[in-house]
C-alpha positions in Angstrom: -28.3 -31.6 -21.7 -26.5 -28.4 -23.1 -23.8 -26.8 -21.1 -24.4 -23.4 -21.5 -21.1 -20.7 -21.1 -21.9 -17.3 -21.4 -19.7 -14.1 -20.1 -20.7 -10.7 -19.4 -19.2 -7.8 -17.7 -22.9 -7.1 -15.8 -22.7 -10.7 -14.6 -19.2 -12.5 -15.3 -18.7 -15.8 -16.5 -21.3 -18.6 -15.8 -21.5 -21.9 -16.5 -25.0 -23.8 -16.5 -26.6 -26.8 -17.6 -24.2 -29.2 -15.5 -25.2 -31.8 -13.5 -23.5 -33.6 -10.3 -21.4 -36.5 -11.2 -21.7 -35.9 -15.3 -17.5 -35.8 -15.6 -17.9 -31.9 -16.0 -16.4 -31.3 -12.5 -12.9 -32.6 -13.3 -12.6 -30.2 -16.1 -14.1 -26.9 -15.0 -11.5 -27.2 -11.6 -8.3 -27.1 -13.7 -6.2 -24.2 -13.2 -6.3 -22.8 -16.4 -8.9 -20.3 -17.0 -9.5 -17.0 -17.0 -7.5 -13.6 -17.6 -4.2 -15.5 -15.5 -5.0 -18.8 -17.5 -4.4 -19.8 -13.7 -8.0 -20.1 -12.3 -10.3 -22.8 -11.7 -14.1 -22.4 -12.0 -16.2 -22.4 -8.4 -19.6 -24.0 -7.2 -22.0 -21.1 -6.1 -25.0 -22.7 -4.1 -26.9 -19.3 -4.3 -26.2 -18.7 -8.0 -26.9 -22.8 -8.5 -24.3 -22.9 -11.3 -20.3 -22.7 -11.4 -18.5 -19.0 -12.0 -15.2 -18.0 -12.7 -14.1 -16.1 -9.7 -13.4 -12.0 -10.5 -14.5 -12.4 -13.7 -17.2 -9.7 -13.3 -16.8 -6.1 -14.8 -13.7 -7.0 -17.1 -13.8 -8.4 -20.3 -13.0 -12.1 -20.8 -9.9 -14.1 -22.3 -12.1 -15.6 -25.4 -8.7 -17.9 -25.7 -9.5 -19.6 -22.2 -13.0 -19.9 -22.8 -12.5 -21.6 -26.3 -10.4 -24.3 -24.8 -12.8 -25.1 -22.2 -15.2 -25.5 -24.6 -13.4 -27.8 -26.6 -12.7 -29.7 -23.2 -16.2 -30.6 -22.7 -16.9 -31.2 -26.1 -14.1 -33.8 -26.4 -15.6 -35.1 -23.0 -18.9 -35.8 -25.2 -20.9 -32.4 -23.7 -22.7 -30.2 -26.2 -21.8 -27.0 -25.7 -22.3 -23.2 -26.8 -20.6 -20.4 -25.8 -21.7 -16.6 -25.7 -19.8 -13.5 -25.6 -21.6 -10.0 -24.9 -18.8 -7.7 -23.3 -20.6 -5.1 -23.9 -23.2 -5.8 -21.4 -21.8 -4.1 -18.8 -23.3 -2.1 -15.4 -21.8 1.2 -14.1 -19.4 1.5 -11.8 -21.5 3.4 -8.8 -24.0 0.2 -9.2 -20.7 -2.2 -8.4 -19.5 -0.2 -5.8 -22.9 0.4 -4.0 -23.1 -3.6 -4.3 -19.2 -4.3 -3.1 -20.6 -1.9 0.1 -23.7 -4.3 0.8 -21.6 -7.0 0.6 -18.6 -5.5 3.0 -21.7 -4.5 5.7 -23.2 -8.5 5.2 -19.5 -9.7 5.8 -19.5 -7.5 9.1 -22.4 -8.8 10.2 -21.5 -12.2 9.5 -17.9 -12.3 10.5 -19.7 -10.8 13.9 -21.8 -13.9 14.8 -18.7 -16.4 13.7 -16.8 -14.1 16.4 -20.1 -14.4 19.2 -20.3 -17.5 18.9 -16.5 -18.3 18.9 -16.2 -16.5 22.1 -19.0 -18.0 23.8 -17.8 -21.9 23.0 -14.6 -20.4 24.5 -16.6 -19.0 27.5 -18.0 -22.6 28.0 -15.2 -24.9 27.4 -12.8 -22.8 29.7 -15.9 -23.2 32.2 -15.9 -26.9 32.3 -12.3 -26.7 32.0 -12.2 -24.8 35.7 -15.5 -27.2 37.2 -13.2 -30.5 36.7 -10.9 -28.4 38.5 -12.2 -28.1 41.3 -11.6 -31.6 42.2 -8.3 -30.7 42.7 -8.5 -27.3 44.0 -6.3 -28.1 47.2 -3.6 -30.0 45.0 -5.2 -33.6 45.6 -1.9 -35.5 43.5 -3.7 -39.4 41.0 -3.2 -41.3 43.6 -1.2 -44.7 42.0 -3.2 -48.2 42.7 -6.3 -46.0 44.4 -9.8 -47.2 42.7 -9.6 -43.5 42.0 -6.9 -43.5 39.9 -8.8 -43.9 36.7 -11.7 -41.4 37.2 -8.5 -38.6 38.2 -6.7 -39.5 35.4 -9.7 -39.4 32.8 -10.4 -35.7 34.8 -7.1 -34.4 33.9 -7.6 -35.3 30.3 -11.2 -33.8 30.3 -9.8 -30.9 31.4 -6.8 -30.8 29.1 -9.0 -30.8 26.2 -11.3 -28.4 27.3 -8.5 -26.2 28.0 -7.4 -26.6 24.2 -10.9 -26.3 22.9 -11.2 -22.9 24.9 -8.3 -21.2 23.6 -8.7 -22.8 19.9 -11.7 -21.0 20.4 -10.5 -17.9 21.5 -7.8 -17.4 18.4 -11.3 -18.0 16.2 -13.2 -15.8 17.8 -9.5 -13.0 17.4 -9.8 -13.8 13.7 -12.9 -13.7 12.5 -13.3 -10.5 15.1 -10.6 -8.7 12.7 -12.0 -10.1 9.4 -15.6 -8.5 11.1 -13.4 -4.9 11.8 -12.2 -5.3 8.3 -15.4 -5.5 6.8 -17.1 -2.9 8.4 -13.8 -0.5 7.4 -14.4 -1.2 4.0 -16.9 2.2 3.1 -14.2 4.2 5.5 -11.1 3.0 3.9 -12.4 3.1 -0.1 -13.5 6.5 0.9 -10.8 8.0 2.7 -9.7 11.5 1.2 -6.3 11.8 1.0 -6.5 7.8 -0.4 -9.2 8.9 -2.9 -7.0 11.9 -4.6 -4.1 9.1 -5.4 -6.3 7.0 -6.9 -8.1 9.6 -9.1 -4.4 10.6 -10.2 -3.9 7.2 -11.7 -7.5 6.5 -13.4 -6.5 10.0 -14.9 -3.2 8.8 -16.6 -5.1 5.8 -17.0 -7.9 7.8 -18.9 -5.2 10.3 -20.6 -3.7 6.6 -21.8 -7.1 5.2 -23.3 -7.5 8.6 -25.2 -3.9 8.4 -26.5 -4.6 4.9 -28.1 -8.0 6.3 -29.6 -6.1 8.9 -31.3 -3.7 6.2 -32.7 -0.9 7.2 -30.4 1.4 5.5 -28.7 0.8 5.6 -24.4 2.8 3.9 -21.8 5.3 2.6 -24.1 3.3 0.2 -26.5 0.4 1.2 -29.3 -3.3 -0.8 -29.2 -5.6 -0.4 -32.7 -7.7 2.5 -32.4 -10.8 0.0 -33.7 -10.6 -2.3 -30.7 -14.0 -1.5 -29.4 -12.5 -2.4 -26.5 -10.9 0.9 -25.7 -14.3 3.0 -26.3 -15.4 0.5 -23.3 -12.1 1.2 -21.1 -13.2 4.6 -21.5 -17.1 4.6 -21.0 -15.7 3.2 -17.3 -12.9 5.5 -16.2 -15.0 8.0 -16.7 -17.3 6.5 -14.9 -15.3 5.4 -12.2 -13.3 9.5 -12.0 -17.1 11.2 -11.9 -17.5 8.8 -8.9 -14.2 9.3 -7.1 -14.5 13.3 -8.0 -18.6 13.3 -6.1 -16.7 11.6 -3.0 -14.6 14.4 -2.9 -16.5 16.8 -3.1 -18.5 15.1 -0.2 -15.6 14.7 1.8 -14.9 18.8 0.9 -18.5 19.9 1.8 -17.9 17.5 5.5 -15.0 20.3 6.0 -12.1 18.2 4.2 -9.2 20.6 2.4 -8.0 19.9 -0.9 -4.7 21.5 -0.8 -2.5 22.7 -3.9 0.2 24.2 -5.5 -2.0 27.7 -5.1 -2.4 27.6 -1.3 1.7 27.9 -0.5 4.6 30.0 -0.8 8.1 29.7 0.3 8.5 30.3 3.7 4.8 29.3 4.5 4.7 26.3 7.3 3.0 22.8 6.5 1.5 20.3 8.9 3.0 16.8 7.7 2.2 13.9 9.6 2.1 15.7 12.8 4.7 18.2 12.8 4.9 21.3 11.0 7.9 21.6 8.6 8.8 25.1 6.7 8.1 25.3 2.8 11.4 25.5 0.8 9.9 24.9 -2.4 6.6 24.3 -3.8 6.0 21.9 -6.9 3.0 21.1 -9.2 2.3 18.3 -6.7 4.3 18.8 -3.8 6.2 21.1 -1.2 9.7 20.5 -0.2 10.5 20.3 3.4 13.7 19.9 5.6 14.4 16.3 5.9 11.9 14.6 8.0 15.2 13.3 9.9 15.0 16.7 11.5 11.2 16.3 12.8 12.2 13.8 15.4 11.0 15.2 19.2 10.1 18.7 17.6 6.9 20.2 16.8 8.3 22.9 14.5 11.1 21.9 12.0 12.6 25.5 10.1 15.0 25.9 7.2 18.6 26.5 9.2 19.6 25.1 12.4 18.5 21.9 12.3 21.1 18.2 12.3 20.6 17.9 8.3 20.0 21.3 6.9 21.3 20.0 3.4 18.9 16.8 2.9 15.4 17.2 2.0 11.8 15.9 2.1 9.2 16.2 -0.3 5.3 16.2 1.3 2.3 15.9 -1.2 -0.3 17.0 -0.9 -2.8 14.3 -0.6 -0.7 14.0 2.6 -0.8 17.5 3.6 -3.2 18.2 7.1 -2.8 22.1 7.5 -0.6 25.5 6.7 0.1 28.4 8.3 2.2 31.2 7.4 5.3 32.4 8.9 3.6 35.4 10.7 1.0 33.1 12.1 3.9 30.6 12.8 5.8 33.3 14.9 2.6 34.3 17.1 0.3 31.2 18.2 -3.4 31.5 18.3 -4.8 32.7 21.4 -6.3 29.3 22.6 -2.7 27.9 22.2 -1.2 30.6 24.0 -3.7 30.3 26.9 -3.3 26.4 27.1 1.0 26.9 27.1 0.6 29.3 29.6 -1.9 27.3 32.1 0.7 24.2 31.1 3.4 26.6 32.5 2.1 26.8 35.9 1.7 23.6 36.4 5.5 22.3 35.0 8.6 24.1 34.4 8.5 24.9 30.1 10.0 22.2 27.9 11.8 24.0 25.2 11.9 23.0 21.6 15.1 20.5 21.4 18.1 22.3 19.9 19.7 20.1 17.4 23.5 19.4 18.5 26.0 20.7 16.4 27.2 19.5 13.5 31.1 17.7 13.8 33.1 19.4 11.4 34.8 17.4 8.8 38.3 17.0 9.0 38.8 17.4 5.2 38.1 21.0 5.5 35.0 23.2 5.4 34.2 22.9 1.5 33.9 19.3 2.7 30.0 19.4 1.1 31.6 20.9 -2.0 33.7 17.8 -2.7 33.1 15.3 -5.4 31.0 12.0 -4.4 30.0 9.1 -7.0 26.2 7.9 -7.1 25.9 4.8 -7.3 22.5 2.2 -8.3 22.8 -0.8 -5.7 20.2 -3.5 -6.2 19.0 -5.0 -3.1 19.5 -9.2 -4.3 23.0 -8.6 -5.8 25.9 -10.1 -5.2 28.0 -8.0 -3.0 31.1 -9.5 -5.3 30.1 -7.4 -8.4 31.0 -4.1 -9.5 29.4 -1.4 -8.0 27.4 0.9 -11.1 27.7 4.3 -11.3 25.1 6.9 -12.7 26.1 9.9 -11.6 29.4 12.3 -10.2 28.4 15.2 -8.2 29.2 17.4 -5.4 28.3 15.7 -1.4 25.5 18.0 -1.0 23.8 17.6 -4.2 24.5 13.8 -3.6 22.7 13.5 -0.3 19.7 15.2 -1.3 19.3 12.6 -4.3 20.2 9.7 -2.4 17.4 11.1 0.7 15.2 11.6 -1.6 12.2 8.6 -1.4 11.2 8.8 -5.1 14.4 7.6 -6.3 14.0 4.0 -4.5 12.4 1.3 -5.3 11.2 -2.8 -4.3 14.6 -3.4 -5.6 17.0 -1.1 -5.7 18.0 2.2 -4.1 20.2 5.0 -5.0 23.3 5.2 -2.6 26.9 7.7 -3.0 30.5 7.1 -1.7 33.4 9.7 -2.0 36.0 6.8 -2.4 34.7 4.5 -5.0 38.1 2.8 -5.9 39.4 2.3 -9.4 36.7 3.0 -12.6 36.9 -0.8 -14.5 38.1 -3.0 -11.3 35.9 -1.4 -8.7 33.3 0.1 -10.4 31.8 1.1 -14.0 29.4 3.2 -15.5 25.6 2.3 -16.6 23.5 3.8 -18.6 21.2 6.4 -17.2 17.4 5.7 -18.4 16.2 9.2 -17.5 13.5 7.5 -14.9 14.9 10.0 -12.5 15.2 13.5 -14.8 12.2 15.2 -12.7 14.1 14.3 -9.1 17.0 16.0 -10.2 15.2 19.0 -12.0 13.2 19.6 -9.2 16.9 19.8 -6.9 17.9 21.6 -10.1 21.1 19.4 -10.3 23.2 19.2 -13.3 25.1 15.8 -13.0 28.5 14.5 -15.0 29.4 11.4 -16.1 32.9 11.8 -15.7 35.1 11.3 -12.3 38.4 12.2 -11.2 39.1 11.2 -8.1 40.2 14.3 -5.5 43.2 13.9 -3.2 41.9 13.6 -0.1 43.3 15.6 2.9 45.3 14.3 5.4 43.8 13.7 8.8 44.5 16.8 11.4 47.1 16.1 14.3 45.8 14.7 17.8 
């Protein structure tokens, strides 16, 4: 019989013509296939044939699939091999089919949790009838003809106690894998989730076009020929049209896109629950006071807070509401009627006043004076030199170092005003230019120089 391996993008990769015990087994379970070269090939009793698993809508390694061939051909199989990637099916006809699936999980996952729970139900039962035996604490008695039967009892009941709450972690699990499941539509389609991931199939997309044109895109060049790419294409536009329609759903359900052209500074945004005053607003995002300052308040403005000098930045896929600063100063009327019917009930709980700040013993320019950014990885050795990218002043330092776009898995961007000698303590490394848009956006001019300021002597007690 002819093995027959064919790959698709509509279908993925299949393998049929095998039969149970024919030496093929051995062979399709090695670790070695597919796009990782790391995967074996599955059984599928309803397909009735083995499959590579997520092999569907991508194109195939040919490589992998060549030396599996040759595998089964050197095991004595005849076999043929068939390539379309081409064949391919759209991207709202695999995601309407990855929803079926999530609600057949759900409902699946939900009977392995009934019935999980109601073997619990009934081993905990019999657990609590042997019991009752010993319900007014009747001890084994050692030598009594009833000795055996009470001992057997305890055991009986033992195991019934395991299998009751080995039952009741099952039924936990597959209860979560159910919730999961039935998440699946909510969390795929959840707006502010939705605008990130059209952001990156349009630099994805922006990419593809870029290697069309014969231009170089994400640091490396592909042939503009590869049929592949018109392909890659075909699909992220696909797959944006899709993600844009969900959107415009979610907009149409009473959802707010929000942008660049709904603030100005000195407008008020809602961010995660507290409402923060605009000091800046960028192509993607607003700045805020830190959101160190947010802690116990409702309303975080510009001055008079414990870090007026660090910042936040809030995007806005992350953004829930605005208001502006008139509207900020006067609360709406339903507010204003629920504070004051809170009022007669409890004494008013004022906004918390941030406590001032200590003030530096160096002096008041203290925020003016020099500080050293450094690049600390998070696995180095704490006996090597400390890198330096940048010297600046402690203010613009802080607001670098707090900002979250310039840390990563790995490493994080940290400052010291005392960095020790340049060569024995620390040295310069080069500066990649991965964080230019942090520091235009703080429009901060760094140096790569340092000279290390006297410091001021300590005031008298």
């Amino acid at each position: 019989m002819t093995i027959e391996i064919t790959h698709t993008r509509r279908d993925g990769t299949l393998i049929e013509g095998t039969s149970r015990g024919d030496g093929s087994a051995e062979i399709l379970r090695l670790r070695e296939y597919g796009r990782t070269q790391r995967q074996p090939f599955r059984w599928s009793r309803n397909l009735d044939c083995w499959y590579l698993p997520h092999s569907r809508d991508h194109a195939t390694y040919t490589p992998s699939l060549e030396l599996l061939a040759q595998r089964l051909r050197d095991a004595g199989f005849e076999v043929t091999l068939t390539i379309d990637n081409a064949d391919r099916r759209s991207f709202s006809e695999a995601e309407e089919e990855r929803e079926e699936k999530a609600e057949g999980r759900a409902e699946r996952f939900g009977g392995y949790a009934a019935s999980a729970a109601r073997n619990s139900e009934a081993a905990w039962k019999k657990s609590h009838d042997i019991s009752e035996r010993f319900a007014f604490g009747q001890p084994i008695l050692i030598g009594h003809h009833s000795e055996g039967r009470a001992r057997r009892d305890h055991a009986r009941m033992d195991d019934a106690m395991r299998t009751s709450i080995g039952e009741r972690e099952r039924a936990d699990h597959w209860t979560g894998r159910a919730q999961a499941a039935a998440n699946y539509e909510r969390f795929k389609k959840d707006p502010g989730r939705t605008l990130r991931r059209l952001d990156k199939l349009r630099a994805d997309l922006r990419a593809v076009e870029k290697w069309q044109r014969g231009e170089s895109a994400k640091g490396f060049s592909r042939n503009p020929a590869d049929p592949e790419l018109e392909i890659e294409r075909q699909q992220l536009t696909e797959e944006i049209e899709h993600w844009e329609q969900v959107i415009k759903d979610a907009e149409a359900a009473g959802f707010k896109v929000w942008s660049k052209a709904d603030f100005t500074r000195g407008d008020f945004v809602l961010y995660r629950g507290t409402w923060y005053e605009v000091l800046r607003v960028n192509p993607k995002s607003v700045t805020i006071p830190h959101i160190h300052n947010g802690t116990g308040k409702r309303i975080v403005r510009a001055t008079g807070n414990r870090h007026d000098d660090w910042t936040w930045t809030a995007p806005y896929d992350d953004v829930s509401g605005r208001k502006s600063a008139d509207e900020m100063q006067q609360p709406p009327q339903s507010e204003a009627a629920e504070q004051q019917e809170q009022a007669t009930q409890s004494p008013p709980v004022e906004e918390p006043v941030p406590a001032a700040k200590p003030t530096p013993a160096v002096g008041a320019n203290w925020q003016d004076g020099m500080a050293l950014v450094l690049i600390a990885s998070k696995n180095s050795s704490r006996s090597r030199k400390r890198r330096a990218l940048w010297a600046m002043t402690r203010r613009e330092a802080q607001a670098v170092c707090g900002d979250p776009r310039t840390s990563g898995r790995s490493y994080m961007l940290t400052w010291t005003d005392r960095p020790g000698t340049e060569g024995a303590d620390w040295e310069w490394v080069p500066d990649n230019g991965s964080h230019a848009p942090v520091l235009g956006e703080l429009d901060i001019t760094p140096r790569r120089e340092w000279t290390a300021a006297p410091q001021a002597p300590a005031e008298a007690a």
